[in-house]
N, CA, C and O of each residue as an XYZ file, in Angstrom:
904
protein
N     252.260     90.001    -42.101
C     251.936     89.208    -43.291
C     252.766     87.933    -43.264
O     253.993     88.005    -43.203
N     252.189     86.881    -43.303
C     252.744     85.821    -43.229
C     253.519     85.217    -44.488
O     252.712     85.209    -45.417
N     254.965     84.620    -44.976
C     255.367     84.248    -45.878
C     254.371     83.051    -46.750
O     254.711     82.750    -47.894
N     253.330     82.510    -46.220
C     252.308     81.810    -47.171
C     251.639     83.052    -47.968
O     251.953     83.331    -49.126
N     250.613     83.812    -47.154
C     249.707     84.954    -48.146
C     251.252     85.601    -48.666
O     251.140     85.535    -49.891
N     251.958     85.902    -48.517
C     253.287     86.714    -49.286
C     253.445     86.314    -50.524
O     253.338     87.080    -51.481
N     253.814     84.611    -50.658
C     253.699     83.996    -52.057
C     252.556     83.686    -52.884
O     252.406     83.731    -54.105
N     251.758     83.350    -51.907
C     250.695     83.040    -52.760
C     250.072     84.620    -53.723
O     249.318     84.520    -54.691
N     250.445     85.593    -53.333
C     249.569     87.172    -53.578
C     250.692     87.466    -54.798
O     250.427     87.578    -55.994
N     252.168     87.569    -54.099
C     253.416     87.767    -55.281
C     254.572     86.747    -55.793
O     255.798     86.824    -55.714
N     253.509     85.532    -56.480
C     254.526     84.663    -56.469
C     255.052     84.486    -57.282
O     255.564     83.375    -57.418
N     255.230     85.600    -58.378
C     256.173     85.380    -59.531
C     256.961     87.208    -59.729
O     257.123     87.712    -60.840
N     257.320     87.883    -58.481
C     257.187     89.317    -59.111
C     258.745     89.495    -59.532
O     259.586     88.674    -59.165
N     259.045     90.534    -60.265
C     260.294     90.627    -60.815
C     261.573     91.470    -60.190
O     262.572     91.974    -60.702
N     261.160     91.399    -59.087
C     261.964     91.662    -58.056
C     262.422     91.126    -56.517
O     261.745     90.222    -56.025
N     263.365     91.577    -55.885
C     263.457     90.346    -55.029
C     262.910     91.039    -53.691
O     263.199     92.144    -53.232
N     261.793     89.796    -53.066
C     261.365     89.933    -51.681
C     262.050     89.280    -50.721
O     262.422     88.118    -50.881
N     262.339     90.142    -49.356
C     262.778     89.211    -48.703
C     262.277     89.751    -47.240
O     261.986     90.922    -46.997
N     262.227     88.345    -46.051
C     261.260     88.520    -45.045
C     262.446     88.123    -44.221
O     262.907     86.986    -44.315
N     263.049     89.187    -43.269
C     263.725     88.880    -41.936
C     263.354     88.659    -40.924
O     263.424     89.354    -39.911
N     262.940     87.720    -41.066
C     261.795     87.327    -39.421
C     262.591     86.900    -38.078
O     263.771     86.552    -38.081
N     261.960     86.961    -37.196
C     262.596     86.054    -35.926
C     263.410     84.908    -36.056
O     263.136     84.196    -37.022
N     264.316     84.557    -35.349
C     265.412     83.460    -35.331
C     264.463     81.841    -35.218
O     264.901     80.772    -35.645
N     263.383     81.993    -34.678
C     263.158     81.339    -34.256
C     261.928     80.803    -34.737
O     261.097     80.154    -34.100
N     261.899     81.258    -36.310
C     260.396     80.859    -36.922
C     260.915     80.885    -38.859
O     260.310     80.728    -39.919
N     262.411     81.188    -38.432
C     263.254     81.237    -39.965
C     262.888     79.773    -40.862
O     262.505     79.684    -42.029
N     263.164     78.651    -39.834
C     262.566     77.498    -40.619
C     261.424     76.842    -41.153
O     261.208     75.861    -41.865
N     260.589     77.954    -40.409
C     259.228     77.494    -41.011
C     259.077     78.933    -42.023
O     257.978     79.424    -42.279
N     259.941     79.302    -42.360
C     259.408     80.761    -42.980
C     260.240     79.933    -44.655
O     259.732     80.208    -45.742
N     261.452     79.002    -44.582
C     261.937     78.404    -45.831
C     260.877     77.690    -47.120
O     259.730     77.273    -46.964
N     261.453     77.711    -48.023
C     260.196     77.072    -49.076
C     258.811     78.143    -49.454
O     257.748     77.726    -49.912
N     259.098     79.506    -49.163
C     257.523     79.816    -49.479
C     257.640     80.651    -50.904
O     256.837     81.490    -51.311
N     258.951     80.164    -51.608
C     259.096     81.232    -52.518
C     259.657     82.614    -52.321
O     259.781     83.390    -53.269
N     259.938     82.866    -51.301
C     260.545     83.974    -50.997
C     261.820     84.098    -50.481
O     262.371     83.000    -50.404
N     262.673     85.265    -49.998
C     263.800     85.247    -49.737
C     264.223     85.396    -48.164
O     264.103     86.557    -47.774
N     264.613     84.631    -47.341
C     264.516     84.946    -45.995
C     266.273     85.228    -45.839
O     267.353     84.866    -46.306
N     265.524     86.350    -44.600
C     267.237     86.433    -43.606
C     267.024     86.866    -41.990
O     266.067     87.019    -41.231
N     268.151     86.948    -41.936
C     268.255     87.115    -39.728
C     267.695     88.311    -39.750
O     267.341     88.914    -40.762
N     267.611     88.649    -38.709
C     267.144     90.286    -37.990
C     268.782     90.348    -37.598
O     268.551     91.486    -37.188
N     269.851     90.222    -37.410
C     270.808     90.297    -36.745
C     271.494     89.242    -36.365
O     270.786     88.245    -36.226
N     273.071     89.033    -36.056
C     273.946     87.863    -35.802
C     274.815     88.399    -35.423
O     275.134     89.555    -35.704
N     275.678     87.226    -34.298
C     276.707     87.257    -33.644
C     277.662     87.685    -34.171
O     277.674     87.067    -35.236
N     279.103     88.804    -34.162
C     280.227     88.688    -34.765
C     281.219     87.302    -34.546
O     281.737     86.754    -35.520
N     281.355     86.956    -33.568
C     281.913     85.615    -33.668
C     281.246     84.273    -34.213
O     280.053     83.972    -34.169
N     282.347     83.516    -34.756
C     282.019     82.230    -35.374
C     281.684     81.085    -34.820
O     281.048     80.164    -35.333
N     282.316     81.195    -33.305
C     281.928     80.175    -32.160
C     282.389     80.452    -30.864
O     283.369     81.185    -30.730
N     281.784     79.939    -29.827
C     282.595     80.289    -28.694
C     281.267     80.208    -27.475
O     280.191     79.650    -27.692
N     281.506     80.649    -26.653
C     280.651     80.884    -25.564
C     280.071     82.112    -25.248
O     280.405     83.035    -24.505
N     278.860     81.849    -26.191
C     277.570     82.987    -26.380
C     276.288     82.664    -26.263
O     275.488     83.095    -27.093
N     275.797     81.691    -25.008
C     274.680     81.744    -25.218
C     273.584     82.773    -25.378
O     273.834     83.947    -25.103
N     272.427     82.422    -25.789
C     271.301     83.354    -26.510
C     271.701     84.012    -27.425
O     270.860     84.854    -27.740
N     273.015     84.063    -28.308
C     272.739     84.475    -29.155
C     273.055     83.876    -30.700
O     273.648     82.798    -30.733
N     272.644     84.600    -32.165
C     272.606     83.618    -32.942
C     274.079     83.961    -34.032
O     274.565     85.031    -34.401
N     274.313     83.100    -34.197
C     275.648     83.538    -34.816
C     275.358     83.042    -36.504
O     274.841     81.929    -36.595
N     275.567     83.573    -37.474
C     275.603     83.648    -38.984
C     275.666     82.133    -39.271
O     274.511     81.711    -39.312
N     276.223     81.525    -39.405
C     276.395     79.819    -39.325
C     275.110     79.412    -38.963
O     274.675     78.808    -39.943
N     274.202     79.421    -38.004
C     273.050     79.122    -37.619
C     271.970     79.580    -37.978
O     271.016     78.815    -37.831
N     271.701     80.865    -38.532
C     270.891     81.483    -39.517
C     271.095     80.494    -40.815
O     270.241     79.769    -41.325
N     272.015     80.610    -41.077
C     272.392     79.770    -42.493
C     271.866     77.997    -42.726
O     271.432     77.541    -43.784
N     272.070     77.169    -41.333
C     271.728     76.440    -40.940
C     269.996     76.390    -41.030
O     269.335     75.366    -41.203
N     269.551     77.547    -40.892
C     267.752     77.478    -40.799
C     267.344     77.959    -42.018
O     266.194     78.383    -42.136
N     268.273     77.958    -43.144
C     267.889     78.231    -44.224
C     267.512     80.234    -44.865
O     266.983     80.705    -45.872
N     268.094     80.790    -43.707
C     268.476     82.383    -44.246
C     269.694     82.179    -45.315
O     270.568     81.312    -45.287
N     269.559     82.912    -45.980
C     270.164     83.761    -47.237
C     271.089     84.694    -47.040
O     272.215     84.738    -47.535
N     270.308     85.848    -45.903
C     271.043     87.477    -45.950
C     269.964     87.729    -44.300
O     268.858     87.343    -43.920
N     271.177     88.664    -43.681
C     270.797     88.786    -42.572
C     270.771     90.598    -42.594
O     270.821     91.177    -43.678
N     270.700     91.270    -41.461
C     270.272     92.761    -41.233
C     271.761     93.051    -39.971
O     271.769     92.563    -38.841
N     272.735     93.817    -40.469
C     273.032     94.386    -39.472
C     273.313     95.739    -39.156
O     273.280     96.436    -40.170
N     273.557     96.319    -38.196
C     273.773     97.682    -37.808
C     272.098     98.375    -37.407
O     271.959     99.503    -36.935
N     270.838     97.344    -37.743
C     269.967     98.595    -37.464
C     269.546     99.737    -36.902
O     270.604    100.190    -36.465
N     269.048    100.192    -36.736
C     269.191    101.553    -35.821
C     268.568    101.240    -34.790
O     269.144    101.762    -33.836
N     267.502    100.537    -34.396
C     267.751     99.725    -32.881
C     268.707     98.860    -32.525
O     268.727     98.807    -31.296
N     269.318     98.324    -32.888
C     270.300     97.662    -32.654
C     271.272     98.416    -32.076
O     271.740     98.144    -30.971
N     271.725     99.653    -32.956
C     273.000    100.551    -32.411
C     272.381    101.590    -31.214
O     273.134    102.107    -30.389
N     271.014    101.814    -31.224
C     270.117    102.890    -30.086
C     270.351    101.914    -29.075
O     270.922    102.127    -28.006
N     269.922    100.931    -29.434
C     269.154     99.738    -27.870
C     270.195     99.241    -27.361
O     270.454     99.246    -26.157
N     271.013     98.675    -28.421
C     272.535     97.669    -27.577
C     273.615     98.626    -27.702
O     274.660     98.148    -28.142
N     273.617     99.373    -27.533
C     274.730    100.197    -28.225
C     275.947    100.065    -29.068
O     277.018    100.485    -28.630
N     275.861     99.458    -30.367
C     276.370     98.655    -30.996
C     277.126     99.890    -31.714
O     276.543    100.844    -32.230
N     278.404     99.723    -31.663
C     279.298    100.536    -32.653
C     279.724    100.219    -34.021
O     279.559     99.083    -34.465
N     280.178    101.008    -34.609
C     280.746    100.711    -36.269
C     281.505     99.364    -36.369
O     281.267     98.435    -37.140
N     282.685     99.480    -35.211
C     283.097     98.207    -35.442
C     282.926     97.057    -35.132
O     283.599     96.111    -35.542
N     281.692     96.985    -34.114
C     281.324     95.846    -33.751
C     279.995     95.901    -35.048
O     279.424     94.845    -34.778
N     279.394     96.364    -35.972
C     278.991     96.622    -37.235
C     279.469     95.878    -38.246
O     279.011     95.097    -39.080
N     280.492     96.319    -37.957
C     281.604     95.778    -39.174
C     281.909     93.968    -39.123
O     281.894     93.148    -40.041
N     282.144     93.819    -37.835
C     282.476     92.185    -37.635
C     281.666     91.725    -37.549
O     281.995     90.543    -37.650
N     280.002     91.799    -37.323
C     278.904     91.145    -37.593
C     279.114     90.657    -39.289
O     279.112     89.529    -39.783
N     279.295     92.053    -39.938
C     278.646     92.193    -41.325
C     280.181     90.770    -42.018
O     279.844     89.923    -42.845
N     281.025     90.797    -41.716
C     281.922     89.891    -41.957
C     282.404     88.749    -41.701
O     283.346     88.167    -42.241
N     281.359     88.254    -40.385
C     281.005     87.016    -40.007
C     279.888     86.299    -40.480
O     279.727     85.079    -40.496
N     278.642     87.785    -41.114
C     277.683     86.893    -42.316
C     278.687     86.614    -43.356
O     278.851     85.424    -43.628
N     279.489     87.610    -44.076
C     279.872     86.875    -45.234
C     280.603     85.799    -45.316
O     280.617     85.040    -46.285
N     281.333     85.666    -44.171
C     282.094     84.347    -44.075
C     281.401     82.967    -43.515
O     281.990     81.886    -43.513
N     280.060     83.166    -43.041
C     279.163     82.030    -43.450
C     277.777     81.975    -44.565
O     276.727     81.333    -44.540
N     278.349     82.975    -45.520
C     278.014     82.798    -47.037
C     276.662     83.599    -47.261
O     275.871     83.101    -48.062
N     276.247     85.017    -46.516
C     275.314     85.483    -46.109
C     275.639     86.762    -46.860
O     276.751     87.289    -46.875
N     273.802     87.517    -47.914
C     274.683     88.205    -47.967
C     274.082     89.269    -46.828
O     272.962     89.077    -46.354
N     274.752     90.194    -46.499
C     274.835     91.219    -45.346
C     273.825     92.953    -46.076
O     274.246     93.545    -47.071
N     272.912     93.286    -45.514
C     271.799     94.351    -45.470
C     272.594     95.237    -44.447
O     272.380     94.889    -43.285
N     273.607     96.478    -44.609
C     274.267     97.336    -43.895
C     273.200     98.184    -43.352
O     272.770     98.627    -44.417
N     272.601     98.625    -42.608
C     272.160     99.615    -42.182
C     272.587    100.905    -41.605
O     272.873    100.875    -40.408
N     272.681    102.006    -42.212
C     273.147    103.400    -41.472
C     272.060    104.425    -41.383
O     270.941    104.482    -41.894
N     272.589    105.056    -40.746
C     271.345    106.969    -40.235
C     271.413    107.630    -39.622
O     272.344    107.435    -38.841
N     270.898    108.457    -39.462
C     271.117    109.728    -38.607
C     270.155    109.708    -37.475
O     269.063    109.150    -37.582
N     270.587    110.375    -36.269
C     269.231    110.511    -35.210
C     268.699    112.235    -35.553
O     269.479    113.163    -35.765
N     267.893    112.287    -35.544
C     267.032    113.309    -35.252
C     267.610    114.754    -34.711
O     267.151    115.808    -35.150
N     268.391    114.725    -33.969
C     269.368    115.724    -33.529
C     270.467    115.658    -34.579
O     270.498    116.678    -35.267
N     271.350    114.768    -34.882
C     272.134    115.134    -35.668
C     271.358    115.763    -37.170
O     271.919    116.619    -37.853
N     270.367    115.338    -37.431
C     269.809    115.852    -38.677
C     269.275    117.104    -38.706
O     269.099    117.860    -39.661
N     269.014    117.248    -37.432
C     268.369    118.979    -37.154
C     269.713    119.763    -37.240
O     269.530    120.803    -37.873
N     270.969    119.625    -36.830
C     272.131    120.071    -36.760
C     272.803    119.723    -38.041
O     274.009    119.971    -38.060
N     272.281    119.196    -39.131
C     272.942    119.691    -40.895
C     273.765    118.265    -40.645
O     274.108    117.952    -41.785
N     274.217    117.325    -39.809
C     275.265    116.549    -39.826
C     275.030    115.073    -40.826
O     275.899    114.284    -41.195
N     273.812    115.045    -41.046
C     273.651    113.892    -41.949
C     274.893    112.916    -42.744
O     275.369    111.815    -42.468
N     275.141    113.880    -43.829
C     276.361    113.376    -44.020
C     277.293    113.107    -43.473
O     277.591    111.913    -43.448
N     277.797    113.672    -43.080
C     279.028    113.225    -42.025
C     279.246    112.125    -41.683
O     280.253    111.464    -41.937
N     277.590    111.572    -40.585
C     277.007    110.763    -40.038
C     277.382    109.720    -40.629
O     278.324    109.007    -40.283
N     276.605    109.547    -41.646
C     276.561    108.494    -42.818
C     278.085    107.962    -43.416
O     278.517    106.813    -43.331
N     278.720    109.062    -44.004
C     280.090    108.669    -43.853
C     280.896    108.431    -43.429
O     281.805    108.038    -44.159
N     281.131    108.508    -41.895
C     281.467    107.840    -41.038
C     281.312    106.249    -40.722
O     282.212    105.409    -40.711
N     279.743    106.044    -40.434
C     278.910    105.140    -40.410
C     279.722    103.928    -41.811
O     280.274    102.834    -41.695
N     279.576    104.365    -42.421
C     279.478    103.817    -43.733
C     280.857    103.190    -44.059
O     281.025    102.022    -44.408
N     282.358    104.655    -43.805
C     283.534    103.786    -43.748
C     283.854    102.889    -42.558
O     284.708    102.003    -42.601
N     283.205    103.143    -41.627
C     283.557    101.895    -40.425
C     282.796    100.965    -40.584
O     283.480    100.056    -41.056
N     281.453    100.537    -40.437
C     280.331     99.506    -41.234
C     280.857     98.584    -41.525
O     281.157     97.515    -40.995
N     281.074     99.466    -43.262
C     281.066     98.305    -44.242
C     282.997     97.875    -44.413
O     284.105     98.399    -44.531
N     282.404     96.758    -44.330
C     284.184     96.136    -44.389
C     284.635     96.013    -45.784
O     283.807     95.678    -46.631
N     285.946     96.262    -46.143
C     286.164     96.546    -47.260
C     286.436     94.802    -47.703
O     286.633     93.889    -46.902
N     286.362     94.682    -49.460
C     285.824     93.555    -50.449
C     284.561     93.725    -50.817
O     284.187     92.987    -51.730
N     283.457     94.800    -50.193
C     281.956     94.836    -50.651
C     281.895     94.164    -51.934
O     282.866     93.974    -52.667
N     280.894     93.872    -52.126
C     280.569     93.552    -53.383
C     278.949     93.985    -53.453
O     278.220     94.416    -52.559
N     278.644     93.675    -54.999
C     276.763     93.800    -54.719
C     276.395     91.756    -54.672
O     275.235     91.388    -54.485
N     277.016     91.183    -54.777
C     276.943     89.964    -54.192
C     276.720     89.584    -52.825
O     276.088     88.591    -52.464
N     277.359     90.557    -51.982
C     277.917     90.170    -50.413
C     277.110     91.421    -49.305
O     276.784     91.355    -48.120
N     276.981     92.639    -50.445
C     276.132     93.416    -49.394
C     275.136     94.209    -49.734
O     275.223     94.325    -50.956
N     274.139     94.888    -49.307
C     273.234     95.792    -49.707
C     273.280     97.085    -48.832
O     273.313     96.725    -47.655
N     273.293     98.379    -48.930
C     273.305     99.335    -48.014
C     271.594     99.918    -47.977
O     270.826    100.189    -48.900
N     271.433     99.957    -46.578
C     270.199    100.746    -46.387
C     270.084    101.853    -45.633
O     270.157    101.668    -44.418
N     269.887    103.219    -46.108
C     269.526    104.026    -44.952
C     268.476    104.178    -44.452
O     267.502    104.105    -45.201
N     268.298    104.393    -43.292
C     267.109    104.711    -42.637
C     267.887    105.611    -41.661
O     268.801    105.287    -40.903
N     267.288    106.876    -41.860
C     266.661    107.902    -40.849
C     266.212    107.587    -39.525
O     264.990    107.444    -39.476
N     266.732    107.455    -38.580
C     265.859    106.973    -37.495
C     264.865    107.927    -36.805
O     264.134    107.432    -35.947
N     264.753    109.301    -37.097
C     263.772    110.299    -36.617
C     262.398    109.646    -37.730
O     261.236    110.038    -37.624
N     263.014    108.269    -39.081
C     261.742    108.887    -39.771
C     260.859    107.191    -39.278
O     259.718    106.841    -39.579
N     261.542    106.698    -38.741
C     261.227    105.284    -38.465
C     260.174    104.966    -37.141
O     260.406    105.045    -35.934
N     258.601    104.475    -38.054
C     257.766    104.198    -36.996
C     257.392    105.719    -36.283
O     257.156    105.839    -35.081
N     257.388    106.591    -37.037
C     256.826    108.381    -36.675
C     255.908    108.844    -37.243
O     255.148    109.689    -36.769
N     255.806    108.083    -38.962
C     255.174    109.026    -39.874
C     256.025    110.503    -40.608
O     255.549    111.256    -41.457
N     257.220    110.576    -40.042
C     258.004    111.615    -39.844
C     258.464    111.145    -41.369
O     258.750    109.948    -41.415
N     258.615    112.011    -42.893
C     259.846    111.168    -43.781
C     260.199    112.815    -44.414
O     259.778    113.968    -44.328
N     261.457    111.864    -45.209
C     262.448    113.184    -45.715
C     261.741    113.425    -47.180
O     261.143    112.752    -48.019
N     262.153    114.741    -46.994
C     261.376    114.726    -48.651
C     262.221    114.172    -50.189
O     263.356    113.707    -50.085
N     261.770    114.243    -51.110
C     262.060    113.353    -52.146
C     263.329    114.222    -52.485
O     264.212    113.705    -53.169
N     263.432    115.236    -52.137
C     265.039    116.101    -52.791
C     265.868    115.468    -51.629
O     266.968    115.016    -51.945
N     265.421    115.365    -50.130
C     266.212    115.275    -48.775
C     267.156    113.601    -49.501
O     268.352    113.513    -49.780
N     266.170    112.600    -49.611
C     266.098    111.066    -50.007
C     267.647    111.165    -51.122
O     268.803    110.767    -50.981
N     266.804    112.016    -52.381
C     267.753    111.761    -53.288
C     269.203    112.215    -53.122
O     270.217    111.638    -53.514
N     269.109    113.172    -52.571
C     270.701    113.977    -51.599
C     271.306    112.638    -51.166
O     272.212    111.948    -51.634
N     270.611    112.527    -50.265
C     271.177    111.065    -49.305
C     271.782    110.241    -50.257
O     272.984    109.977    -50.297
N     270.702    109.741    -51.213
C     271.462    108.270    -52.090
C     272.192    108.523    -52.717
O     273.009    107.693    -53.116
N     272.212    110.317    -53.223
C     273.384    109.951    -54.237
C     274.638    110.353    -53.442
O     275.492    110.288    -54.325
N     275.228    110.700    -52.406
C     275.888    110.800    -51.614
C     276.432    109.310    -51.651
O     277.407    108.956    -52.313
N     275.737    108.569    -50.923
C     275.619    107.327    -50.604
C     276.754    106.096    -51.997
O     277.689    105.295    -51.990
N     275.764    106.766    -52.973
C     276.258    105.903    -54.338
C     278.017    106.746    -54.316
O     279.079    106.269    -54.714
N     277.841    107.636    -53.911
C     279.532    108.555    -54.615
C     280.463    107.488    -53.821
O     281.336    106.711    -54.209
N     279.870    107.797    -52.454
C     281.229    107.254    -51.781
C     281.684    105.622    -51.268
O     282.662    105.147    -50.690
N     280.664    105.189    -51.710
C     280.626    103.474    -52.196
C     281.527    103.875    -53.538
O     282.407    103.016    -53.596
N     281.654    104.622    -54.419
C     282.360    104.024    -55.501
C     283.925    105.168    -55.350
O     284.694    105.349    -56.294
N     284.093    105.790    -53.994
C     285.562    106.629    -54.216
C     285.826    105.129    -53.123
O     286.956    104.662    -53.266
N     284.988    104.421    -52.163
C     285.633    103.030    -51.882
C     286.410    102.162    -52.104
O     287.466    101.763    -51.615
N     285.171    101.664    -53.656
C     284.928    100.680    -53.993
C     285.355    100.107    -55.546
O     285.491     98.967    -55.991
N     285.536    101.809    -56.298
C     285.556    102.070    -57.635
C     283.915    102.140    -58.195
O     282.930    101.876    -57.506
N     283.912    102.500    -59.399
C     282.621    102.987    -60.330
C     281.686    101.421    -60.579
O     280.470    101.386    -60.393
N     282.511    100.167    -61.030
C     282.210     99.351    -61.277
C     280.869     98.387    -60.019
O     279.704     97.994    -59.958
N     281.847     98.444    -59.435
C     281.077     97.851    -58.067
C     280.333     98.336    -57.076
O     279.673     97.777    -56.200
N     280.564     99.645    -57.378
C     279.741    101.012    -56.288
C     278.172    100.661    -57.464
O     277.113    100.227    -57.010
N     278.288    100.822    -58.235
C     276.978    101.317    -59.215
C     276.186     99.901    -59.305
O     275.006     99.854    -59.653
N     276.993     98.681    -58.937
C     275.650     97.341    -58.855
C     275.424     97.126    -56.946
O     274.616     96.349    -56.439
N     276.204     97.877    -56.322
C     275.141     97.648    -54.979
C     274.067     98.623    -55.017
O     273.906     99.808    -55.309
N     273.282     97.455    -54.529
C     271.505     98.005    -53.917
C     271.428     99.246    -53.050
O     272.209     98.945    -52.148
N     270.977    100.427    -52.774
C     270.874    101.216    -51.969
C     269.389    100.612    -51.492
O     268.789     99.956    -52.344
N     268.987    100.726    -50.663
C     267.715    100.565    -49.946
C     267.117    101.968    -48.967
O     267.871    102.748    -48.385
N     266.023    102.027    -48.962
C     265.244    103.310    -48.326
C     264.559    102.978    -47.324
O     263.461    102.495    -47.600
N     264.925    103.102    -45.816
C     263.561    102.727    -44.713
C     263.539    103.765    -43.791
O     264.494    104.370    -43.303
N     262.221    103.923    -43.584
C     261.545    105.173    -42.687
C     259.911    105.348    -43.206
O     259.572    105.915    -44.244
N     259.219    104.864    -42.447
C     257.658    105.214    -43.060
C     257.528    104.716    -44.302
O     256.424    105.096    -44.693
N     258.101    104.009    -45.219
C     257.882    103.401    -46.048
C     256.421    102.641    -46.444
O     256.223    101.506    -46.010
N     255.311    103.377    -47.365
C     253.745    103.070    -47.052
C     253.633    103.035    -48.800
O     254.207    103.543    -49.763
N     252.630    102.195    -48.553
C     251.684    102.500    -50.032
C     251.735    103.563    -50.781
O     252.022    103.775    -51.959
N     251.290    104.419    -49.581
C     251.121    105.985    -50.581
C     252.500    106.900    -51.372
O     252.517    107.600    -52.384
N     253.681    106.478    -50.295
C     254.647    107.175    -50.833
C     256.080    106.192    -51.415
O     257.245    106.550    -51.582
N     255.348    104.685    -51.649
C     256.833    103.754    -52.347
C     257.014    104.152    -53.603
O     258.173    104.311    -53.984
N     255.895    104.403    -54.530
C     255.974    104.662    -56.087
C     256.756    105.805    -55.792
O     257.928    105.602    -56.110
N     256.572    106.884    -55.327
C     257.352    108.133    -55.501
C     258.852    107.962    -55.006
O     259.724    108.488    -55.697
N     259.223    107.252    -53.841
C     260.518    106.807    -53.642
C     261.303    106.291    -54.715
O     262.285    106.815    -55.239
N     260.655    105.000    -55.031
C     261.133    104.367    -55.796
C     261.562    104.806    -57.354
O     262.267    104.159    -58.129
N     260.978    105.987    -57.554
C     261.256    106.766    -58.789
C     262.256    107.647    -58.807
O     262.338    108.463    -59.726
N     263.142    107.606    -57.807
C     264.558    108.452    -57.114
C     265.364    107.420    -57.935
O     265.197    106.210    -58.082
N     266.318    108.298    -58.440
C     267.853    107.996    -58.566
C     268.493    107.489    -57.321
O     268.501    108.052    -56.226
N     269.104    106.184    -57.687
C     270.027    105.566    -56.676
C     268.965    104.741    -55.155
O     269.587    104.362    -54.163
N     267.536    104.595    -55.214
C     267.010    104.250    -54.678
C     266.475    102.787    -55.110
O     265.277    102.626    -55.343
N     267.271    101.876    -55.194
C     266.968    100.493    -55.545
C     265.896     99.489    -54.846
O     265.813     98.286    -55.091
N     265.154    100.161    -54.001
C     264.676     99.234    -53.384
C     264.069     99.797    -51.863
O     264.399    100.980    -51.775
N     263.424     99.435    -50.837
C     262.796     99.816    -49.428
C     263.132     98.604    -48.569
O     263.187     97.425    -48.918
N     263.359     99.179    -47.292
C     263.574     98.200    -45.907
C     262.395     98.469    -45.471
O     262.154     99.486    -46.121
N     261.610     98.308    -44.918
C     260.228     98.423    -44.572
C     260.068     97.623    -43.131
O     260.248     96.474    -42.728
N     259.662     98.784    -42.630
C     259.633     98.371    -41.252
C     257.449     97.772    -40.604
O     256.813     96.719    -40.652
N     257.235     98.783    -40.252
C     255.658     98.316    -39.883
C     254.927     98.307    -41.010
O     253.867     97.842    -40.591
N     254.773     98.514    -42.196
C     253.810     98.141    -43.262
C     254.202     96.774    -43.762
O     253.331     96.140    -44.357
N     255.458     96.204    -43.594
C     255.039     94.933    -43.894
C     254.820     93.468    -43.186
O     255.143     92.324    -43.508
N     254.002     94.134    -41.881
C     253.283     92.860    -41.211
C     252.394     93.023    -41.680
O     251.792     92.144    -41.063
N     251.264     93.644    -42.665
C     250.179     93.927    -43.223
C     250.166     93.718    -44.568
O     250.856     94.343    -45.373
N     249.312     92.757    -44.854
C     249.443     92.057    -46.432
C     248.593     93.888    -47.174
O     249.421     94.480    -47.867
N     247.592     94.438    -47.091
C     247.382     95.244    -47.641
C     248.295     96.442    -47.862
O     248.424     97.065    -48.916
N     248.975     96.691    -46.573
C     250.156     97.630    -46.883
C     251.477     97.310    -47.625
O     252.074     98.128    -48.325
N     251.793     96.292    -47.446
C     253.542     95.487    -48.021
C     253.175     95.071    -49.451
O     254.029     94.906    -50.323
N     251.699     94.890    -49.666
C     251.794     94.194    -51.114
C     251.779     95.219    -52.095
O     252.443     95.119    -53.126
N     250.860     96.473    -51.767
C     251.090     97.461    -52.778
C     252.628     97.902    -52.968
O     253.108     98.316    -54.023
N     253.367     97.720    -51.646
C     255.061     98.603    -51.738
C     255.740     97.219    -52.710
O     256.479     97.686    -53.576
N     255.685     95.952    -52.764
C     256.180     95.184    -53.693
C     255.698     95.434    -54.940
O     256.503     95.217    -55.846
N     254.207     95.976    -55.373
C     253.875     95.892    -56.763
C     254.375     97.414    -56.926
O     254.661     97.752    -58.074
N     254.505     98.322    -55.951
C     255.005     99.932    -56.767
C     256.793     99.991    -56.888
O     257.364    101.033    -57.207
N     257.731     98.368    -56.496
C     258.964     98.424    -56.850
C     258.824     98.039    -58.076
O     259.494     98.626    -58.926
N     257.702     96.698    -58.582
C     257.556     95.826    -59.136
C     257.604     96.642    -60.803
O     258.114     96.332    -61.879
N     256.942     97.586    -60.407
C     255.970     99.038    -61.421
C     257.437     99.795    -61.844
O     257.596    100.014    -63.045
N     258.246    100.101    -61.135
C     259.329    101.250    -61.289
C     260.662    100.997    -62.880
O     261.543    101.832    -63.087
């Protein structure tokens, strides 16, 4: 779905959209009414890195908030917590705010370890000062991502409120309870209204339904609805 049909379909909705597109199409994606950010950025601020894009230069093309830790990112590059962590703190220090991504693989979830996972994930990640200004946390499941595979609505709500506790034994009550939790894994039409009606579920990362204006627009009007 292209950021033109995006605004033109939801261009006044009461919640916030945002389109992380390619590095390399961010500037033509600015101005459409919507909210853009990176797919990912360099932990360093400068230096000798070609091909890759460092937070400063996203910012430069007019991103907002970038994506790090995804679960391809940490599968494919093998990207660890703390190289996680210095991404997510090199967006904020070029004024970005930062989309944390954590999850479990498929084996660890068959083996009860979820949590763990996540909390782990989560104290190495996210660098401490969070704010709900500076970051958003998203889990995604990676057994449920691009499978059809999803957790059920008790599995989900376990997760977030987990999620919400230990953002605020972090962070304190105050600042744990205004960051965004986000939900991605199969994220579709049919099942956003019911997500979105979870405790501690603020919102969806949405992976393949939203290159499809018929699929992404119903999941914006069933946050829109909640």
């Amino acid at each position: 779905m292209g950021p033109d049909a995006l605004a033109a379909t939801h261009s006044a909705p009461s919640v916030d959209v945002l389109v992380c597109g390619p590095a390399t199409l961010l500037t033509r994606m600015t101005g459409k009414g919507i909210l853009i950010g990176g797919q990912d950025c360099h932990p360093a601020t400068a230096g000798a890195h070609t091909g890759d894009i460092s937070a400063d230069m996203l910012t430069d093309a007019g991103a907002t908030h970038v994506i790090t830790g995804h679960s391809e990112r940490r599968t494919d590059h093998g990207e660890t917590d703390g190289m996680i962590a210095a991404k997510t703190t090199a967006g904020w220090a070029a004024g970005l705010h930062v989309i944390v991504c954590i999850g479990e693989s498929e084996t660890q979830y068959r083996a009860g370890e979820t949590l763990d996972v996540l909390k782990s994930q989560m104290d190495h990640s996210i660098p401490d000062g969070a704010t709900a200004d500076t970051a958003t946390v998203a889990y995604e499941p990676i057994w449920a991502i691009g499978t059809g595979k999803v957790p059920s609505i008790a599995q989900i709500s376990e997760v977030h409120d987990f999620i919400r506790m230990r953002l605020e034994q972090r962070f304190g009550p105050q600042i744990a309870r205004s960051i965004r939790l986000l939900y991605g894994g199969s994220v579709k039409p049919t099942n956003a209204a019911e997500m979105f009606a979870v405790q501690n579920v603020d919102g969806a990362l949405v992976g393949g339904a939203s290159l499809k204006a018929a699929d992404f627009g119903p999941i914006i009007e069933a946050l829109d609805a909640s």
